[in-house]
N, CA, C and O atoms as a Tripos MOL2 file, in Angstrom:
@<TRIPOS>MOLECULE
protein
  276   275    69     0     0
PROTEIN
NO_CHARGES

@<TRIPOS>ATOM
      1 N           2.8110   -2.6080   13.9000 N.3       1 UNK1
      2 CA          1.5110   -2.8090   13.2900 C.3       1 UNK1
      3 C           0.4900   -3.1040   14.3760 C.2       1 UNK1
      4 O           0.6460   -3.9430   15.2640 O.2       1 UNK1
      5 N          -0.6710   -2.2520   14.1940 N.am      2 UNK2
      6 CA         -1.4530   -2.7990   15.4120 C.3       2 UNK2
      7 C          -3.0140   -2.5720   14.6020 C.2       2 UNK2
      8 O          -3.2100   -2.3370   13.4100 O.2       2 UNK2
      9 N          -3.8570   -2.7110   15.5430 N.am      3 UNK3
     10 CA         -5.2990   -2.4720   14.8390 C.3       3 UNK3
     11 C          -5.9900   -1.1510   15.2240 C.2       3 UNK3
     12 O          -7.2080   -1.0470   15.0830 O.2       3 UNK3
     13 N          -5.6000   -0.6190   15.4780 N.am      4 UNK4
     14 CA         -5.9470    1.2260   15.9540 C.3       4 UNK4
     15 C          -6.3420    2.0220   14.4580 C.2       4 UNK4
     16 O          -5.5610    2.0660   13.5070 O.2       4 UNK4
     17 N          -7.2380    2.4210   14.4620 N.am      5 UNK5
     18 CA         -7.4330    3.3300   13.4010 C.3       5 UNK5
     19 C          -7.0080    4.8900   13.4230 C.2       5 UNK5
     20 O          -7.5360    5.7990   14.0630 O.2       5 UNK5
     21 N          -6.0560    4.9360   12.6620 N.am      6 UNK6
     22 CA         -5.4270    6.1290   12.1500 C.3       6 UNK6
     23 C          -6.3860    7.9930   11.3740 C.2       6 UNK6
     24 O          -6.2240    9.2130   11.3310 O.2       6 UNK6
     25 N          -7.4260    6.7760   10.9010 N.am      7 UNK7
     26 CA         -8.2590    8.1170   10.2020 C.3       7 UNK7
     27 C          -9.8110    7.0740    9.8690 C.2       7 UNK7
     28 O         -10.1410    5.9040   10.0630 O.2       7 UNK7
     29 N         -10.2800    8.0060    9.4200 N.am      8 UNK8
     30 CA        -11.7580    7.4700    9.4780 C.3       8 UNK8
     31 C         -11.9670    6.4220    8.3540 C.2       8 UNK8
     32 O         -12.8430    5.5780    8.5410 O.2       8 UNK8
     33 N         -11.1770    6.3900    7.0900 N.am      9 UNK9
     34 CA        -11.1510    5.4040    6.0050 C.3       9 UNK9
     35 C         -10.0910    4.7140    6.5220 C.2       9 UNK9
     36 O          -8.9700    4.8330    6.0280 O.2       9 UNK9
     37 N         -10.3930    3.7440    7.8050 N.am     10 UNK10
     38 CA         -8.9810    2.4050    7.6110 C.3      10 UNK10
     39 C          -8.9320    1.5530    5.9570 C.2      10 UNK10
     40 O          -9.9140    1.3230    5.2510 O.2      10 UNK10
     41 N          -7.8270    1.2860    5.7240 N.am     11 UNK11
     42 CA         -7.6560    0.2950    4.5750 C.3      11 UNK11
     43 C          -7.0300   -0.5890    4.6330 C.2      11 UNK11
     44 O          -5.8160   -0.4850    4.4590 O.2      11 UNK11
     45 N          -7.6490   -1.8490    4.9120 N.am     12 UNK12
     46 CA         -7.0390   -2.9000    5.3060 C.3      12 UNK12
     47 C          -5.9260   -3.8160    4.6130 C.2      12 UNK12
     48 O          -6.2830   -4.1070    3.4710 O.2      12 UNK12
     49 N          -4.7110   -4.3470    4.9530 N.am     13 UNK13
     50 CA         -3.7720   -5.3450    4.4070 C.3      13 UNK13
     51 C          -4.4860   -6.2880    3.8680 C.2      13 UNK13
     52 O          -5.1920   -7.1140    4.4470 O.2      13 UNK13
     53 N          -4.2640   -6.1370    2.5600 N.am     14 UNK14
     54 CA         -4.9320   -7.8320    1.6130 C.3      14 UNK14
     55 C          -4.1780   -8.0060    0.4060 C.2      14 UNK14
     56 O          -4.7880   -7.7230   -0.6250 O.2      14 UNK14
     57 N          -2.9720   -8.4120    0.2890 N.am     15 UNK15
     58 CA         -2.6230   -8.8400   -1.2480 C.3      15 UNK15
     59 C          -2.9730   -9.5770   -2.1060 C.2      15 UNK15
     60 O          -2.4760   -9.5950   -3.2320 O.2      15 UNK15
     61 N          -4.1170  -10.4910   -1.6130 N.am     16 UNK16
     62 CA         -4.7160  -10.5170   -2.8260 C.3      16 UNK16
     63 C          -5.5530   -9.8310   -3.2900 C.2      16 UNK16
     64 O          -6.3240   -9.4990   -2.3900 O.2      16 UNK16
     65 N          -6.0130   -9.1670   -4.8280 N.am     17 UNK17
     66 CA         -6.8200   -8.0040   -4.9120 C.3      17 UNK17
     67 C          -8.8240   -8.9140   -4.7310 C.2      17 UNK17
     68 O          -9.9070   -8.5420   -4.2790 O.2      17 UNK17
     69 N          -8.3430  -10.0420   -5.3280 N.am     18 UNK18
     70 CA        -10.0200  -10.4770   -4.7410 C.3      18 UNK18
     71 C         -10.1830  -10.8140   -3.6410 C.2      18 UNK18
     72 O         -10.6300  -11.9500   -3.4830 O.2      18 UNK18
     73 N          -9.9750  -10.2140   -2.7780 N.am     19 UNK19
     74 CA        -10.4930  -10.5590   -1.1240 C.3      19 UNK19
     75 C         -10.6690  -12.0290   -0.9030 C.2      19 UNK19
     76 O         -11.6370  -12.2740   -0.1830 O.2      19 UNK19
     77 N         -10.0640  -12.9820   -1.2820 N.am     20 UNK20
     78 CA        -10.3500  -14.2520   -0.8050 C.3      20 UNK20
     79 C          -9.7420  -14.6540    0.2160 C.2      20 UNK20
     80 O         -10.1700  -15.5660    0.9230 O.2      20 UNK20
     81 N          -8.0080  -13.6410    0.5570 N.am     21 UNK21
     82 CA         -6.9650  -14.2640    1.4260 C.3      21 UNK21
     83 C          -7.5370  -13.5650    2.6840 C.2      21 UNK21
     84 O          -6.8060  -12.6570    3.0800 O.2      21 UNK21
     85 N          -8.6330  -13.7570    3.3920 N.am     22 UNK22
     86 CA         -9.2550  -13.7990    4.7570 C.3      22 UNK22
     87 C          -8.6190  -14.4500    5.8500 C.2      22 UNK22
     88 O          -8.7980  -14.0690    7.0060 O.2      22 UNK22
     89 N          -7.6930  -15.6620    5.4740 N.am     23 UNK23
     90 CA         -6.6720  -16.3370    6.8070 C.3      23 UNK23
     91 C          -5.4240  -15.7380    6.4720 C.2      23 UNK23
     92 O          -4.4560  -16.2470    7.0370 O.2      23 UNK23
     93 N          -5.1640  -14.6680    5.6020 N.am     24 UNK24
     94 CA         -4.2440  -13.8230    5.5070 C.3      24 UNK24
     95 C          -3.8500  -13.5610    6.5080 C.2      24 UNK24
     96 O          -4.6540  -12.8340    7.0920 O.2      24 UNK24
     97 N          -2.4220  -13.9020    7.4460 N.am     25 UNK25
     98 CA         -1.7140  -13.3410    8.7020 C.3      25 UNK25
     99 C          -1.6400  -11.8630    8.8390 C.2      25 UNK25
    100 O          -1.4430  -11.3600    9.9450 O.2      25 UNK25
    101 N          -1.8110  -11.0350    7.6060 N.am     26 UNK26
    102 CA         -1.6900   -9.4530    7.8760 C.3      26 UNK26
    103 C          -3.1790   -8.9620    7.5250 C.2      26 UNK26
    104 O          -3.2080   -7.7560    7.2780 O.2      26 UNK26
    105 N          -4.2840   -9.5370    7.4520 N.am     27 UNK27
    106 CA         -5.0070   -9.3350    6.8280 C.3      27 UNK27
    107 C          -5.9910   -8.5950    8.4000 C.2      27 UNK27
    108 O          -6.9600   -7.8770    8.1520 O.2      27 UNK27
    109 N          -5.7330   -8.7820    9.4060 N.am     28 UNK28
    110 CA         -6.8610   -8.0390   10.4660 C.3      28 UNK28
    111 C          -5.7790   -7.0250   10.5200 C.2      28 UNK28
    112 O          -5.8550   -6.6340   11.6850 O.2      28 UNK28
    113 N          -4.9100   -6.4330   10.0080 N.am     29 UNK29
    114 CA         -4.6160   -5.0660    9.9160 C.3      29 UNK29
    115 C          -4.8450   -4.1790    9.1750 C.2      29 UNK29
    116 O          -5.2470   -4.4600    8.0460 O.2      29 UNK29
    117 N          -4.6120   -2.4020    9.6830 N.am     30 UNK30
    118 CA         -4.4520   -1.1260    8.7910 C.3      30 UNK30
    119 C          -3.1300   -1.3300    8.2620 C.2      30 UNK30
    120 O          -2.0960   -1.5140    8.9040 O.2      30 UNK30
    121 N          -3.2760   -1.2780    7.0860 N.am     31 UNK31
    122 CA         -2.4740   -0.8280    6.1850 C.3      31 UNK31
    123 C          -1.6290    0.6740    6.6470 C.2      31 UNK31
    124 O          -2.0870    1.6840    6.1140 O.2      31 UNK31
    125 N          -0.7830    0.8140    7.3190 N.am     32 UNK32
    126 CA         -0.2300    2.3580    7.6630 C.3      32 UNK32
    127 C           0.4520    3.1260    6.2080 C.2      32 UNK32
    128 O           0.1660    4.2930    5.9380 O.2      32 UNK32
    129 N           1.0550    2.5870    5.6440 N.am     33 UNK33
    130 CA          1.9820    2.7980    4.9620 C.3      33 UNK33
    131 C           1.2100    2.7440    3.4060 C.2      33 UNK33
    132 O           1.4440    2.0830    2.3940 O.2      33 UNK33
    133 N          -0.0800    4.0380    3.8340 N.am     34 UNK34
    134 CA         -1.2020    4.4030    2.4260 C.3      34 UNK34
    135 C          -1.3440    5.6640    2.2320 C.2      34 UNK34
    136 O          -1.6690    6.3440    3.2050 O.2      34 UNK34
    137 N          -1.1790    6.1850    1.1840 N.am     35 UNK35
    138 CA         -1.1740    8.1850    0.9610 C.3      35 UNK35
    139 C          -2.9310    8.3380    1.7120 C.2      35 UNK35
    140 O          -3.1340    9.3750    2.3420 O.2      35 UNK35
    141 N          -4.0960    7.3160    1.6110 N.am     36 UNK36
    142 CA         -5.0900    7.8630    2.0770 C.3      36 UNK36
    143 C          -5.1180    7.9540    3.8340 C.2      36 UNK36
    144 O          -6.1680    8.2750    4.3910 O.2      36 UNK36
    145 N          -3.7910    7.6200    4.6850 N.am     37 UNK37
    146 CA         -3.9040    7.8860    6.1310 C.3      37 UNK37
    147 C          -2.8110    8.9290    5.7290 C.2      37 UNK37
    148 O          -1.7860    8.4710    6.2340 O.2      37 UNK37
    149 N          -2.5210    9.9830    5.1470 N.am     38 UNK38
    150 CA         -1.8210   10.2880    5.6170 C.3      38 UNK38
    151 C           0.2430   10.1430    4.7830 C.2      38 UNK38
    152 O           1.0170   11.0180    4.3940 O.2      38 UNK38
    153 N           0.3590    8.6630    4.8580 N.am     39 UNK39
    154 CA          1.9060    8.9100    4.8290 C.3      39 UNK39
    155 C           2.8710    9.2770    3.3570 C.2      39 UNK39
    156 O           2.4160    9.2520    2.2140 O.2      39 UNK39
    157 N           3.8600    9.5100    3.6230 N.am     40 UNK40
    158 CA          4.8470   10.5090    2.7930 C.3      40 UNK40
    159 C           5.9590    9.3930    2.4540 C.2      40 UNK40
    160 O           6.2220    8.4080    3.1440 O.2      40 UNK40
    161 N           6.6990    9.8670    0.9300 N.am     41 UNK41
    162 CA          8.0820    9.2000    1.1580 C.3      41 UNK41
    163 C           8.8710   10.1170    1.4480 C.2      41 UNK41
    164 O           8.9110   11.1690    0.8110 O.2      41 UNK41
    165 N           9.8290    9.7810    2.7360 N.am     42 UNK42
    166 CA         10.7420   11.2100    3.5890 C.3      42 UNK42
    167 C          11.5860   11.4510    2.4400 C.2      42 UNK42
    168 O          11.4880   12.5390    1.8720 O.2      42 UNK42
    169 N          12.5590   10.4140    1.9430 N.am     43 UNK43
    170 CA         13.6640   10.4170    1.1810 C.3      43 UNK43
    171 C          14.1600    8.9830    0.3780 C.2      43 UNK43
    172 O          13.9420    7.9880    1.0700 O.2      43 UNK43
    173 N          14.6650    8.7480   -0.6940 N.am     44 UNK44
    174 CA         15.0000    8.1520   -1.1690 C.3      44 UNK44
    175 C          16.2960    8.0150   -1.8450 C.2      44 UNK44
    176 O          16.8810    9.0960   -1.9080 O.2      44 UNK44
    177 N          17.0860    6.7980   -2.4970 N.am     45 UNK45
    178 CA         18.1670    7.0210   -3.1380 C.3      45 UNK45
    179 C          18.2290    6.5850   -4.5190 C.2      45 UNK45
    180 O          19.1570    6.4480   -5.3160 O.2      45 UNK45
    181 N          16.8530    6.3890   -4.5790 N.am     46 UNK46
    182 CA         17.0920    6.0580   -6.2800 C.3      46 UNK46
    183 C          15.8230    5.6540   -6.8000 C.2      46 UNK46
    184 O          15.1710    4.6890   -6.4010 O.2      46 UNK46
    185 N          15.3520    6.8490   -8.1770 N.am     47 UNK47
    186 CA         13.5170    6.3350   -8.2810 C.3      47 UNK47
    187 C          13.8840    6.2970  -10.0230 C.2      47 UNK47
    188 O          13.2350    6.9150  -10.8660 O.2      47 UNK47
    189 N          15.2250    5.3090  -10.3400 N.am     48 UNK48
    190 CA         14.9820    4.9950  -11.8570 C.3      48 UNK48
    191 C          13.8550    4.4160  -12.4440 C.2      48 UNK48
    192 O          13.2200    4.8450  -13.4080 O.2      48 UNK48
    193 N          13.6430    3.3320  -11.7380 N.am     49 UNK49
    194 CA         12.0680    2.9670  -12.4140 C.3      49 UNK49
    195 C          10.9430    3.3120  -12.2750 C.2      49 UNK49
    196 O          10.1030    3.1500  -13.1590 O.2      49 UNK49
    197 N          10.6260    4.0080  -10.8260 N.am     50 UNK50
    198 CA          9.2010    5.0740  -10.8190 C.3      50 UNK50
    199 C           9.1550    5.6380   -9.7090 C.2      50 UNK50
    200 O           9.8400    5.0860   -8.8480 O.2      50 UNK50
    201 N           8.4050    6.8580   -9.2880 N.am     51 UNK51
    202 CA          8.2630    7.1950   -8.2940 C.3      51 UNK51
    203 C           8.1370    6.7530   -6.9780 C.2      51 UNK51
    204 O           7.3570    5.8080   -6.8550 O.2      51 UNK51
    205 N           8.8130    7.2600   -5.6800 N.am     52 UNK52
    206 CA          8.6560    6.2270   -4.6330 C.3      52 UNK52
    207 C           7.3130    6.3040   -4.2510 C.2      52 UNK52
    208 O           6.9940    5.3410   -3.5540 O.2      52 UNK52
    209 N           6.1310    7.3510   -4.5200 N.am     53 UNK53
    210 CA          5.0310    7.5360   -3.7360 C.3      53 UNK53
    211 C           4.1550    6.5020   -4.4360 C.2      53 UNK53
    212 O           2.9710    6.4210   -4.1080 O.2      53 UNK53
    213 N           4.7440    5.5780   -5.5320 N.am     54 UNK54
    214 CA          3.9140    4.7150   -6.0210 C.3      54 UNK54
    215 C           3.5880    3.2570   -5.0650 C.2      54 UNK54
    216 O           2.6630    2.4440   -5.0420 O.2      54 UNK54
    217 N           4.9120    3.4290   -4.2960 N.am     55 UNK55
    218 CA          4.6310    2.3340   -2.5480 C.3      55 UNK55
    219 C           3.6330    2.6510   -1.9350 C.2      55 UNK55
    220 O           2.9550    1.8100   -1.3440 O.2      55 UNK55
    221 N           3.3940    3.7080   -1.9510 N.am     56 UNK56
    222 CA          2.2460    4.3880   -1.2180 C.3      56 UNK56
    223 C           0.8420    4.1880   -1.1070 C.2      56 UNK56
    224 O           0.0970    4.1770   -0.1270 O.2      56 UNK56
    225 N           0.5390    3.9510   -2.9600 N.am     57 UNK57
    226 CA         -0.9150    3.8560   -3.7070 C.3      57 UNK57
    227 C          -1.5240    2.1530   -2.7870 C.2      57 UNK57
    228 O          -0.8280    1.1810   -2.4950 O.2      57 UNK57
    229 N          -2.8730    2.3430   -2.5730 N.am     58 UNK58
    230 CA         -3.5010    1.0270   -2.4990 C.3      58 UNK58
    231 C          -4.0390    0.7330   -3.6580 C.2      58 UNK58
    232 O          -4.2310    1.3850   -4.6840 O.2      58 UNK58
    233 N          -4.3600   -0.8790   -3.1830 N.am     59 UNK59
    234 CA         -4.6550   -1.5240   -4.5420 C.3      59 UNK59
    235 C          -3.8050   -2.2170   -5.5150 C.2      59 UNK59
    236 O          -2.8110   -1.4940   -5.5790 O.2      59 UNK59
    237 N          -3.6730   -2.9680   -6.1160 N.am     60 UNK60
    238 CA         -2.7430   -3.9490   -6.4940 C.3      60 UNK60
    239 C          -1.8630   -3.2560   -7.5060 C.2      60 UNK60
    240 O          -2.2650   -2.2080   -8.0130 O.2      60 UNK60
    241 N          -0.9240   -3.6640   -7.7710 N.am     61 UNK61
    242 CA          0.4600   -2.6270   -8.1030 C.3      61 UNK61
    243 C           0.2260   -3.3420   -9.9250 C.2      61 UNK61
    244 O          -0.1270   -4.4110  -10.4230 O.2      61 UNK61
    245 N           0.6540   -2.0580  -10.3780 N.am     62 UNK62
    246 CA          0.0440   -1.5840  -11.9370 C.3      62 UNK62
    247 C           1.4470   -2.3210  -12.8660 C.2      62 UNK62
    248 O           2.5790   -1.8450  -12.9400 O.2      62 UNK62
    249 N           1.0230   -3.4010  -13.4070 N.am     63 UNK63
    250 CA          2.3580   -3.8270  -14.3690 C.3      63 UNK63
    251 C           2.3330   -3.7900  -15.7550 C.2      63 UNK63
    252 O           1.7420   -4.6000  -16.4700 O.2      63 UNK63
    253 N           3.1020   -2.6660  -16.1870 N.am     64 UNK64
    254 CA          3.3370   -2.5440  -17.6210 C.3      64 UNK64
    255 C           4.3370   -2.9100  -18.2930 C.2      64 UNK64
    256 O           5.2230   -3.1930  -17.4870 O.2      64 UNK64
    257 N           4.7930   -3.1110  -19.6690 N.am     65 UNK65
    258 CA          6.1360   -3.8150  -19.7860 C.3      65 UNK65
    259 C           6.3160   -2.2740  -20.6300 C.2      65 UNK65
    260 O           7.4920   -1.9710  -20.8310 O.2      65 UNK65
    261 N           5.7390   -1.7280  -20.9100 N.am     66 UNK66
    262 CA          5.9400   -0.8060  -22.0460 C.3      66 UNK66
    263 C           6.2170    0.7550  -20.9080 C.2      66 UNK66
    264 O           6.4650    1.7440  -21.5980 O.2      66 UNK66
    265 N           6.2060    0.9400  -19.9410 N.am     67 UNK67
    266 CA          6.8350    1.7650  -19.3190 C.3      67 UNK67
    267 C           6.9770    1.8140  -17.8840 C.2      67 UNK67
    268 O           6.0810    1.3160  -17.2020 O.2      67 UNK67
    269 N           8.0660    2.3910  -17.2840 N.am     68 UNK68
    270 CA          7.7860    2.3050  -15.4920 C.3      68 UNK68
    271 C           6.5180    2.8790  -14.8330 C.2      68 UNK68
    272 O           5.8780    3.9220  -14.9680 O.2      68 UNK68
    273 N           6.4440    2.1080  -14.2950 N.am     69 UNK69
    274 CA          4.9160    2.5400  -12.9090 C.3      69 UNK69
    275 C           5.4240    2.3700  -11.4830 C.2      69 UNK69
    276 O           4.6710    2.5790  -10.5310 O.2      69 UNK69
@<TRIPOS>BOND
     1     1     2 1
     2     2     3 1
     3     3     4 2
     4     3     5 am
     5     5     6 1
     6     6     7 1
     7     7     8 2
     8     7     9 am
     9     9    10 1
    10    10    11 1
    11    11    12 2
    12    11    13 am
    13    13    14 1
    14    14    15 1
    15    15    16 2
    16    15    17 am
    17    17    18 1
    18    18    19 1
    19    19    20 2
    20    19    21 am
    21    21    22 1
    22    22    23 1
    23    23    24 2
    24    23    25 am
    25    25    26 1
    26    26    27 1
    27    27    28 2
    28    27    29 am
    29    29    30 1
    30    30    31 1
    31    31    32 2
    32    31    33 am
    33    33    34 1
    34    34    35 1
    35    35    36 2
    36    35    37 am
    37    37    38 1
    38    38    39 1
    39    39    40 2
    40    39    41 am
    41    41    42 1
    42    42    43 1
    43    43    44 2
    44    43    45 am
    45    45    46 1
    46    46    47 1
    47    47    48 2
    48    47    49 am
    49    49    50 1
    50    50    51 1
    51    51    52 2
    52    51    53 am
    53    53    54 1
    54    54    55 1
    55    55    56 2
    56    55    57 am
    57    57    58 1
    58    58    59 1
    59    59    60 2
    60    59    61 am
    61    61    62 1
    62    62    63 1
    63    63    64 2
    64    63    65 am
    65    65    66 1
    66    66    67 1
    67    67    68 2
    68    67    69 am
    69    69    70 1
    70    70    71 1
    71    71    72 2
    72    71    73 am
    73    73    74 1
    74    74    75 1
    75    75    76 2
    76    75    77 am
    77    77    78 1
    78    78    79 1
    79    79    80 2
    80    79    81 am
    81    81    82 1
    82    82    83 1
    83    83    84 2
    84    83    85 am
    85    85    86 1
    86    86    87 1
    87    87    88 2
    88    87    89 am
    89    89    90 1
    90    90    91 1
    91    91    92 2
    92    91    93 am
    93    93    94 1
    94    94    95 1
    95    95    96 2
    96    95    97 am
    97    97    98 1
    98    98    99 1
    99    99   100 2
   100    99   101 am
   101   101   102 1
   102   102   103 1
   103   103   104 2
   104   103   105 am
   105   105   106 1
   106   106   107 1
   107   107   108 2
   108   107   109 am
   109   109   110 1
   110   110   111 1
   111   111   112 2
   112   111   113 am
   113   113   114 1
   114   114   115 1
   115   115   116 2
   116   115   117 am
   117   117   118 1
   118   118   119 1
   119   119   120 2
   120   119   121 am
   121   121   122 1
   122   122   123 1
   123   123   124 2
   124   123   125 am
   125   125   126 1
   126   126   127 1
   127   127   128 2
   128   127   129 am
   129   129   130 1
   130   130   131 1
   131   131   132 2
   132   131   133 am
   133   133   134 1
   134   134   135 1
   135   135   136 2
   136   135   137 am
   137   137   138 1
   138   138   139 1
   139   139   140 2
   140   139   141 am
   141   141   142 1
   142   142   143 1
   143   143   144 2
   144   143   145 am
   145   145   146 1
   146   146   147 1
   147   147   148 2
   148   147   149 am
   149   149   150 1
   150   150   151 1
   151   151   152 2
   152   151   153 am
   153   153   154 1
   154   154   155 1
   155   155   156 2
   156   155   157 am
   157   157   158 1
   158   158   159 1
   159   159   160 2
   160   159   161 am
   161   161   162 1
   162   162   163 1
   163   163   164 2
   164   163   165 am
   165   165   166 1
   166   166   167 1
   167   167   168 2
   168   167   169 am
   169   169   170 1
   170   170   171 1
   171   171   172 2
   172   171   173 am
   173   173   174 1
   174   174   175 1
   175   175   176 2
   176   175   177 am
   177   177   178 1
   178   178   179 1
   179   179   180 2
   180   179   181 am
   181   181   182 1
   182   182   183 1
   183   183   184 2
   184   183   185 am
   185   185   186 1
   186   186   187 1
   187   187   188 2
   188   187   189 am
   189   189   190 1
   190   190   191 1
   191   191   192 2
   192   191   193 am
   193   193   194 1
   194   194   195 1
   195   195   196 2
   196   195   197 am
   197   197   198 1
   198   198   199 1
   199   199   200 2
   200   199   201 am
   201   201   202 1
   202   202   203 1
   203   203   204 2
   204   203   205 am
   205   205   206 1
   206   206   207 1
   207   207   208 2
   208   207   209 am
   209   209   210 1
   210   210   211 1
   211   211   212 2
   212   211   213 am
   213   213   214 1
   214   214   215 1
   215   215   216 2
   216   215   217 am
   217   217   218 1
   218   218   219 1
   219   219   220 2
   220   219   221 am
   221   221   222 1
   222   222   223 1
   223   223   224 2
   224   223   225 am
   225   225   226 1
   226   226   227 1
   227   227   228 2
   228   227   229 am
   229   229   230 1
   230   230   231 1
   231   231   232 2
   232   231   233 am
   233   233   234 1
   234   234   235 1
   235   235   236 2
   236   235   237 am
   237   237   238 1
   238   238   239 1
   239   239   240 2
   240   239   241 am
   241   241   242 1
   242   242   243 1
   243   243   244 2
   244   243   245 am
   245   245   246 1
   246   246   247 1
   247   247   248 2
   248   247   249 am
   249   249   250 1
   250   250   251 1
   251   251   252 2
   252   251   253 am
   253   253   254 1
   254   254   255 1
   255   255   256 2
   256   255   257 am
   257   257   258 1
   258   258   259 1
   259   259   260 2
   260   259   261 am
   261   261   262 1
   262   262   263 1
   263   263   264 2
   264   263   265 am
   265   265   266 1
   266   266   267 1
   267   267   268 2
   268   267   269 am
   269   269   270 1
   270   270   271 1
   271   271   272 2
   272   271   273 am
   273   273   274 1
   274   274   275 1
   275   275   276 2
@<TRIPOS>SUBSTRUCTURE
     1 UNK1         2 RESIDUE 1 A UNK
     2 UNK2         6 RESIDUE 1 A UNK
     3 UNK3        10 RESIDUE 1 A UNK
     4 UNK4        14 RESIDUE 1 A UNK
     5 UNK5        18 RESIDUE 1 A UNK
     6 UNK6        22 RESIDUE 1 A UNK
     7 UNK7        26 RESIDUE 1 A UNK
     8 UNK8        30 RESIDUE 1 A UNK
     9 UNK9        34 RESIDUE 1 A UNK
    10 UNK10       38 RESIDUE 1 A UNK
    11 UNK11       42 RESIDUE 1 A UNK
    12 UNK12       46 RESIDUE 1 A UNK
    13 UNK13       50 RESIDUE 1 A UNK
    14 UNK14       54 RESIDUE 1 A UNK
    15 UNK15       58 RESIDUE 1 A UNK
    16 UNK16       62 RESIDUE 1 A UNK
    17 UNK17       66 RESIDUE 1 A UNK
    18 UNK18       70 RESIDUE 1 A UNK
    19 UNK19       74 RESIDUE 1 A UNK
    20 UNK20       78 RESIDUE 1 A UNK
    21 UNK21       82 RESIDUE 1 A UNK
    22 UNK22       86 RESIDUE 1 A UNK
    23 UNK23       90 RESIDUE 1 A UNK
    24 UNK24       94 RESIDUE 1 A UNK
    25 UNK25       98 RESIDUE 1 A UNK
    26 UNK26      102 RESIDUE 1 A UNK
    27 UNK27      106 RESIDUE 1 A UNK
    28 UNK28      110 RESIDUE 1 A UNK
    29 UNK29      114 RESIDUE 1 A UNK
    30 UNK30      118 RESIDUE 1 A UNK
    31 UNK31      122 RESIDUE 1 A UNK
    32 UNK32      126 RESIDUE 1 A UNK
    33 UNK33      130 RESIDUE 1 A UNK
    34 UNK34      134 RESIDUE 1 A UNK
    35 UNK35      138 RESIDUE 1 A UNK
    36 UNK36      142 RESIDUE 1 A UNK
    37 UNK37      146 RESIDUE 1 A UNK
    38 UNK38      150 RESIDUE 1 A UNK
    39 UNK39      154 RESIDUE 1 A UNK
    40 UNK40      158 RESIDUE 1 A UNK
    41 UNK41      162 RESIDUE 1 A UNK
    42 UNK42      166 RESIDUE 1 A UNK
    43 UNK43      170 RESIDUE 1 A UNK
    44 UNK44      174 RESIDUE 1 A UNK
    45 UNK45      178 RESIDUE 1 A UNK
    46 UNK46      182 RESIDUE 1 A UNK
    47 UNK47      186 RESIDUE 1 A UNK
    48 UNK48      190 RESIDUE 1 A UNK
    49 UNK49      194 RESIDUE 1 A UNK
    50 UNK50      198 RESIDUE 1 A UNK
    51 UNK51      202 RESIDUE 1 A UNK
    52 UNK52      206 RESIDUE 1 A UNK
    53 UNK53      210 RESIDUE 1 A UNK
    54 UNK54      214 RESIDUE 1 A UNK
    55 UNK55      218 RESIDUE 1 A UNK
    56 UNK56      222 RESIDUE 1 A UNK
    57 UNK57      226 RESIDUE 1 A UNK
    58 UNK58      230 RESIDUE 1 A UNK
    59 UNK59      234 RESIDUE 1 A UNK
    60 UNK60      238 RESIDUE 1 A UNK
    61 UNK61      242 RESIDUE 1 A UNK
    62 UNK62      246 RESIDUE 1 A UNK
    63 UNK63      250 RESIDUE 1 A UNK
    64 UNK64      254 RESIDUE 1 A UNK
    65 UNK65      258 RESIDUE 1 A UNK
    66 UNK66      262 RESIDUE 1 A UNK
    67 UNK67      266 RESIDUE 1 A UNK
    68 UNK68      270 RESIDUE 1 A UNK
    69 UNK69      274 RESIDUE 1 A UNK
């Protein structure tokens, strides 16, 4: 992990979705591991509950009880 920009939209590490966690330890980084720089899932061994490219998506992760996401 470093601070180098990958593509012209960096997207920065923040789990919390309201931007408050600013002393966030991952938070002065790019996010690498976002479909908008770029990355892929190579392979996987098992996508019973949802697609792996859903690791991919930014933005806070979608919880439904009524089906996989």
């Amino acid at each position: 992990m470093g601070n180098q920009q990958s593509s012209n939209v960096p997207v920065y590490y923040n789990a919390d979705p309201t931007n408050e966690a600013t002393s966030h330890a991952l938070s002065k980084y790019i996010d690498l591991a976002t479909s908008e720089l770029g990355s892929k899932v190579l392979s996987t061994s098992d996508e019973f509950f949802a697609p792996a490219t859903n690791l991919l998506k930014s933005g806070p992760a979608v919880k439904d009880s009524e089906r996989m996401t």
